[in-house]
C-alpha positions as MATLAB code, in Angstrom:
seq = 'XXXXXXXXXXXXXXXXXXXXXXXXXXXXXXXXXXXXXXXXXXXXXXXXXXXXXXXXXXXXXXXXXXXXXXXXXXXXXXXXXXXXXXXXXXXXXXXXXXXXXXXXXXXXXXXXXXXXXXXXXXXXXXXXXXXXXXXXXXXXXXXXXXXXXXXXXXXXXXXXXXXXXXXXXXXXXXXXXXXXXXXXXXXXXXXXXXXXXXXXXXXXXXXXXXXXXXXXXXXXXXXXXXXXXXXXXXXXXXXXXXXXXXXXXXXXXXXXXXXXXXXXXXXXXXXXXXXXXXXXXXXXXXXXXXXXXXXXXXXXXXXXXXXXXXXXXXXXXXXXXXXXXXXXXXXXXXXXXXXXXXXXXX';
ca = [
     122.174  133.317   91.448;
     121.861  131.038   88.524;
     121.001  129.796   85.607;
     118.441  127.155   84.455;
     117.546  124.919   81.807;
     114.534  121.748   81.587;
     115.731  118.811   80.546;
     112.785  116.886   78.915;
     110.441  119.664   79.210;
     110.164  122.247   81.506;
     112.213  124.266   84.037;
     112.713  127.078   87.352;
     113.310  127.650   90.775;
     111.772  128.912   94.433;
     108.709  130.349   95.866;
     106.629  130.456   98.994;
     103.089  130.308   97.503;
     101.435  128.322   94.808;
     101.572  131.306   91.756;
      98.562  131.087   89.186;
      99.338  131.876   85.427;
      97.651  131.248   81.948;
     100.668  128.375   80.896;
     100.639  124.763   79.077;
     103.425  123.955   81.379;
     104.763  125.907   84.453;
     107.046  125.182   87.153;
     108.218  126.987   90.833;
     110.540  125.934   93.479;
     110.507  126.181   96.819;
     113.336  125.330   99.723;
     111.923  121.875  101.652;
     113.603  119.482  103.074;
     112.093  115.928  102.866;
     112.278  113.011  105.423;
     110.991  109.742  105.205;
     108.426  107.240  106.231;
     105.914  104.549  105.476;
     102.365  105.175  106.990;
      99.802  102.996  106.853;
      97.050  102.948  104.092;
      94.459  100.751  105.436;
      91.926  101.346  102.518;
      93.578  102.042   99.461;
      91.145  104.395   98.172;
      92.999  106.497   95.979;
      93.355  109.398   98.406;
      96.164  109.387  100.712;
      98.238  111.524  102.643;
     101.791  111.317  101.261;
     103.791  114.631  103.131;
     103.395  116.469  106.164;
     105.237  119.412  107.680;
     105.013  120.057  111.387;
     107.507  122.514  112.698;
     107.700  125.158  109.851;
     109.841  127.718  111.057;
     111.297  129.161  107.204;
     109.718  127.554  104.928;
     106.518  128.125  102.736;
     104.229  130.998  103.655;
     100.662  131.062  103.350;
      98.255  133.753  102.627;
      98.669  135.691  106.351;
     102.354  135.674  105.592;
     102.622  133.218  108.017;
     104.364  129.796  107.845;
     102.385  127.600  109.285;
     102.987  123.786  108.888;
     100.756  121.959  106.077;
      99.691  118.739  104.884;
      99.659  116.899  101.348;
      96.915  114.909   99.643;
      97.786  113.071   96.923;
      95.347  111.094   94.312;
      96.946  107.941   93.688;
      94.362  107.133   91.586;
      94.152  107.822   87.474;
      90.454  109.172   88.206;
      89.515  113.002   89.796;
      88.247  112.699   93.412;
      86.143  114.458   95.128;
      87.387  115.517   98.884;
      83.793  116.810   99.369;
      83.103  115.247  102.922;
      86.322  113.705  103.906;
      87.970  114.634  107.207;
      91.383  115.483  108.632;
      92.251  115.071  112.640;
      94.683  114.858  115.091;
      92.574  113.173  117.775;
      91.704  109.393  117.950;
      88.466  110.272  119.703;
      87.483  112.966  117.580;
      88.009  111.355  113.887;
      85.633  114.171  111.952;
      87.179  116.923  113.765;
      88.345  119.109  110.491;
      86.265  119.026  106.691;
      87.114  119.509  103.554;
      84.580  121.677  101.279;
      83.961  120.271   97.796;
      87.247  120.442   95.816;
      88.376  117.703   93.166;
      91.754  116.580   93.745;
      92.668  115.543   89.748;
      94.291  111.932   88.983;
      97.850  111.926   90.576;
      97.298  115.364   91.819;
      98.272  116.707   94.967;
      96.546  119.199   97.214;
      97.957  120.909  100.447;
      96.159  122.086  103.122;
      97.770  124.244  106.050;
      97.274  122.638  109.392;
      97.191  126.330  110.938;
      94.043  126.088  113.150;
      92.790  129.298  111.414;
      89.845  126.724  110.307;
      88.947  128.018  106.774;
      87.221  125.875  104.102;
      86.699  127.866  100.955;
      87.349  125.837   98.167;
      88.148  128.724   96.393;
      90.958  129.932   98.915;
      93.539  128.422  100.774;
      92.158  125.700  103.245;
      93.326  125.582  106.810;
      92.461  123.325  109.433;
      90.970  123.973  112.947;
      94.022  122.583  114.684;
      97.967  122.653  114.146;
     100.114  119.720  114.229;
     102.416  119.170  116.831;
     105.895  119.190  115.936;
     107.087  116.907  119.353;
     104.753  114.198  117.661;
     101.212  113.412  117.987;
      98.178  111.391  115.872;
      97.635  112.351  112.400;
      94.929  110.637  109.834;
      92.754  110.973  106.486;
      89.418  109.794  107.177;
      86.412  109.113  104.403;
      82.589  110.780  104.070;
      81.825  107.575  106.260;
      83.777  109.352  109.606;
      84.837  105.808  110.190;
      87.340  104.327  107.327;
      90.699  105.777  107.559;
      92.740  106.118  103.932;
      96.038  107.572  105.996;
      96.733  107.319  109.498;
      99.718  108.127  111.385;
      99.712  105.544  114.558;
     100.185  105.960  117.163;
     101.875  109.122  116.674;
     104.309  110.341  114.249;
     107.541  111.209  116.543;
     109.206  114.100  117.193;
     109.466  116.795  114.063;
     112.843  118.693  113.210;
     112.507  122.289  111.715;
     111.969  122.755  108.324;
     111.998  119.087  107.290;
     108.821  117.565  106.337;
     108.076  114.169  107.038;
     106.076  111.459  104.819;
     105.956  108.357  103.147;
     108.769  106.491  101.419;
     108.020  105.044   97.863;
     108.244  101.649   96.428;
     109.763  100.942   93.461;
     109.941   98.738   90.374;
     112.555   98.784   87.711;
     111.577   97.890   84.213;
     114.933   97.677   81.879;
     114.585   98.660   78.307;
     118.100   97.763   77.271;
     120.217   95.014   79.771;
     122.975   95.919   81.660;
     125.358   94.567   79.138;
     124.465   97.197   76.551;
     126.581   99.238   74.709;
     126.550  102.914   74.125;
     128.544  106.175   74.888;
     128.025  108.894   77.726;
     129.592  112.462   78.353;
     129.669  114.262   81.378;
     128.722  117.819   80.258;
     130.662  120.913   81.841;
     128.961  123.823   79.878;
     125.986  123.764   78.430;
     127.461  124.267   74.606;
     126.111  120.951   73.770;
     122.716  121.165   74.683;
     120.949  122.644   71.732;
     122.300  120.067   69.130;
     123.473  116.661   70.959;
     120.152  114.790   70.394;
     120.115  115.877   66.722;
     120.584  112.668   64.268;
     124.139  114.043   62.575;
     125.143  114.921   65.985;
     129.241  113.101   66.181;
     129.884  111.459   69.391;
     133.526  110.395   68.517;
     134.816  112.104   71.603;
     131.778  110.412   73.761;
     133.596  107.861   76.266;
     132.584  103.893   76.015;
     129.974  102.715   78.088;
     127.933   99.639   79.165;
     124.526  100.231   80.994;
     121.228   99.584   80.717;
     118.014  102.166   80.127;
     114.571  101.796   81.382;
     112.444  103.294   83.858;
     110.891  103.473   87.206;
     107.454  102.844   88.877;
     106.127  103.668   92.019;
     104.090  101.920   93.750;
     100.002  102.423   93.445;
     100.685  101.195   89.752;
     101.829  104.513   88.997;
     104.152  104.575   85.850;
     106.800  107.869   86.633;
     109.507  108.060   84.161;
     110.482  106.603   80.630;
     114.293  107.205   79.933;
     114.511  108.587   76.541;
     115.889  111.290   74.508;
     115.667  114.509   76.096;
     115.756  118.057   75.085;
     115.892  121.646   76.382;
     112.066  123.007   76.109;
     112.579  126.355   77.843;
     113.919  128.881   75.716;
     114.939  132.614   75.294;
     111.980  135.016   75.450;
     109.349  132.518   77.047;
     106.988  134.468   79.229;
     108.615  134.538   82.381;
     107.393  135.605   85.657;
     109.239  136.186   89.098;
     107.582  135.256   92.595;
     109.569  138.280   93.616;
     111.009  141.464   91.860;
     113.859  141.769   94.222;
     116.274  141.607   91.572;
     118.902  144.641   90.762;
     118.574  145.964   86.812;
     120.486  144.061   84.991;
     120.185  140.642   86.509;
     116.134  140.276   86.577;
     114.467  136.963   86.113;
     114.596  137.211   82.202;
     118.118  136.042   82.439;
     117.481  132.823   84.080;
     116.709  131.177   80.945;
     118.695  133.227   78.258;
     121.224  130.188   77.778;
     124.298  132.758   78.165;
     126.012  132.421   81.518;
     127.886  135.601   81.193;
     124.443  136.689   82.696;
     122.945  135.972   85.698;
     119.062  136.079   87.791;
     119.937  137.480   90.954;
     117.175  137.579   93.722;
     117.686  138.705   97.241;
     115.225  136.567   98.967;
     115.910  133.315  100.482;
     112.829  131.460  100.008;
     111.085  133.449   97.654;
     113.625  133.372   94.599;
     111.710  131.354   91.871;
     109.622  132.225   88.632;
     106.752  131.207   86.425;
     108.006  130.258   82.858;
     105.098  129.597   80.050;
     107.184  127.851   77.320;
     106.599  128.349   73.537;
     107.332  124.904   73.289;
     104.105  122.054   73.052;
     102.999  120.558   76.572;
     106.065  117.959   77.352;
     106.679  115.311   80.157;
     109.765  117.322   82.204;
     112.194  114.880   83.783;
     115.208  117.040   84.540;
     116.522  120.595   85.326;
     120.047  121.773   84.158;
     121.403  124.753   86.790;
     124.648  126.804   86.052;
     126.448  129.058   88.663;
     126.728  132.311   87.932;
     129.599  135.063   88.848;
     129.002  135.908   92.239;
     129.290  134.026   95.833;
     128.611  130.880   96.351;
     126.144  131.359   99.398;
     123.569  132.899   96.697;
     123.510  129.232   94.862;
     120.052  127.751   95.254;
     120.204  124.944   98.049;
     117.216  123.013   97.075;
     114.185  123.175   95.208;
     110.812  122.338   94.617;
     109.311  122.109   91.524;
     105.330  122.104   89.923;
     103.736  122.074   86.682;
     101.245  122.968   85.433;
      98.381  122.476   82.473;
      96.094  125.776   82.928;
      98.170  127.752   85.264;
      95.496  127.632   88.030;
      96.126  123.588   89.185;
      99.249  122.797   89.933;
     100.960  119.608   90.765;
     104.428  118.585   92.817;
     106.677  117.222   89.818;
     110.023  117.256   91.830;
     112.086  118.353   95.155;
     115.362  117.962   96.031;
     119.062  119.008   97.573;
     120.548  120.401   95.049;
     124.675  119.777   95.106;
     126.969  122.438   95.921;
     128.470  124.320   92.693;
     132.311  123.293   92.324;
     133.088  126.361   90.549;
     131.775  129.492   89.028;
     130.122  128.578   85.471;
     129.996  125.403   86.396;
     126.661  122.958   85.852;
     124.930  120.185   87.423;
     122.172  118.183   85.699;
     118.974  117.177   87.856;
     117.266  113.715   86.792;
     114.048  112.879   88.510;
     111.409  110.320   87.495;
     108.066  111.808   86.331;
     105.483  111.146   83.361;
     102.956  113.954   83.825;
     102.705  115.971   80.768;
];
């Protein structure tokens, strides 16, 4: 159990389906695990596979209940694409052996499609393969309309999967410094969140702020994809946003509602393991969310989240992958830990 506030714009926790709600920003999380590689992207046509999972024995469910192991499509691209046509496989010999209906996949969007061998294709439902990925290794690749190019191919054969850890490509980056490394300024490490409503306010007095020297700028990925701008950042989730849970399996008293109620005398206790997370539609305008501040609550320290996953979202019905990660056991009760990632979707 815990608390949570969005640094930079938008904050929550876990869930094991994509949820759908009316929201200018929205965000779930979801226990993964994430390991790392570099595939090969022989085309570089904007469409690429970036994460698989092959041996999913806990993790996300999909609409059977089931947890079947998936696979992530991501438009690197700042143009929609169409996947109308394209092909998934696991064979060499049999390259259009699994097709994707007409569905758009929106400019740095991600879509995921369960590699179940169930072998559905509505675009208006979940999409599942005709074959299931084989978690002691085996061929995996994205091919185009043409049944010949490949955009994503894993050769010869990704190796042998562990459970519950997905397994994709590792990201290059570029560091673009706004301020040298000789700058001055002050930091503070927080330990409640007292400060968080007023510290970026222009009378704000940082006499008790320690010295510092470090420099501020941000990161790119590769694909010429800008993902984060360092700059001031403030708590957009607030006290009686529209909040929904993925599950209601919360005792009265410590419901979902007091996830976000900046008071950690509360607490949002869930009894699921995977399926702990919530919707929030903030009152706040559409913002660019970069960070997520969590607070222990008053209970044992096996019910702290170990990870999360989090999306957004700009009409509650597409929703994109803004951030996963471990997330750092609490050393205390009351006690907070502040999240940073890189991102620049609004």
């Amino acid at each position: 159990m815990w608390a949570v506030t969005a640094v930079g714009s938008t904050s929550n926790h876990s869930e094991r389906r994509h949820e759908k709600l009316k929201s200018p920003s929205t965000i779930l999380v979801a226990l993964f695990l994430v390991a790392s590689l570099a595939p090969c992207y022989p085309d570089g046509s904007g469409l690429i596979i970036t994460e698989f999972l092959a041996a999913n024995n806990s993790g996300l469910i999909d609409e059977d209940e089931d947890s079947s192991d998936w696979i992530e499509i991501h438009n690197t691209s700042q143009e929609p694409i169409s996947l109308e046509g394209w092909y998934l496989t696991d064979e060499r010999d049999n390259l259009a052996k699994w097709q994707f209906p007409n569905i758009t996949v929106e400019s740095l969007g991600y879509i995921l499609v369960f590699a179940s061998g169930k072998n559905r294709s509505n675009p208006k439902t979940e999409l599942h393969t005709n074959f299931k990925l084989n978690r002691n290794g085996d061929y995996l690749a994205l091919l185009q309309p043409d049944k010949k190019t490949i955009a994503t191919e894993f050769s010869s054969q990704y190796p042998a999967q562990i459970n519950d850890v997905s397994y994709g490509q590792s990201m290059d980056l570029e560091i673009h410094s706004y301020l040298t490394p000789e700058s001055k300024g002050k930091m503070h490490f927080r330990t409640s969140d007292l400060a968080a409503s007023y510290w970026t306010q222009p009378d704000f007095e940082d006499e008790n702020w320690e010295a510092a020297t470090t420099a501020v700028g941000y990161i790119k990925k590769d694909h010429s994809v800008r993902v984060a701008s360092l700059v001031p950042t403030d708590d957009i989730t607030k006290p009686g946003d529209d909040i929904i849970p993925t599950s209601t399996r919360s005792p009265v008293g410590e419901t979902v509602k007091n996830a976000i109620d900046n008071d950690v005398k509360t607490k949002y206790l869930n009894f699921d393991k995977l399926n702990a997370g919530m919707t929030v539609e903030p009152e706040s305008e559409q913002s660019v969310v970069t960070g997520l501040l969590l607070t222990s609550a008053n209970d044992a320290p096996q019910r702290d989240p170990a990870s999360f996953v989090l999306y957004g979202s700009n009409n509650g019905i597409d929703f994109s992958v803004i951030a996963k990660d471990k997330i750092d056991a609490f050393p205390d009760r009351f006690s907070s830990q502040e999240i940073h990632f890189p991102n620049d979707q609004t």
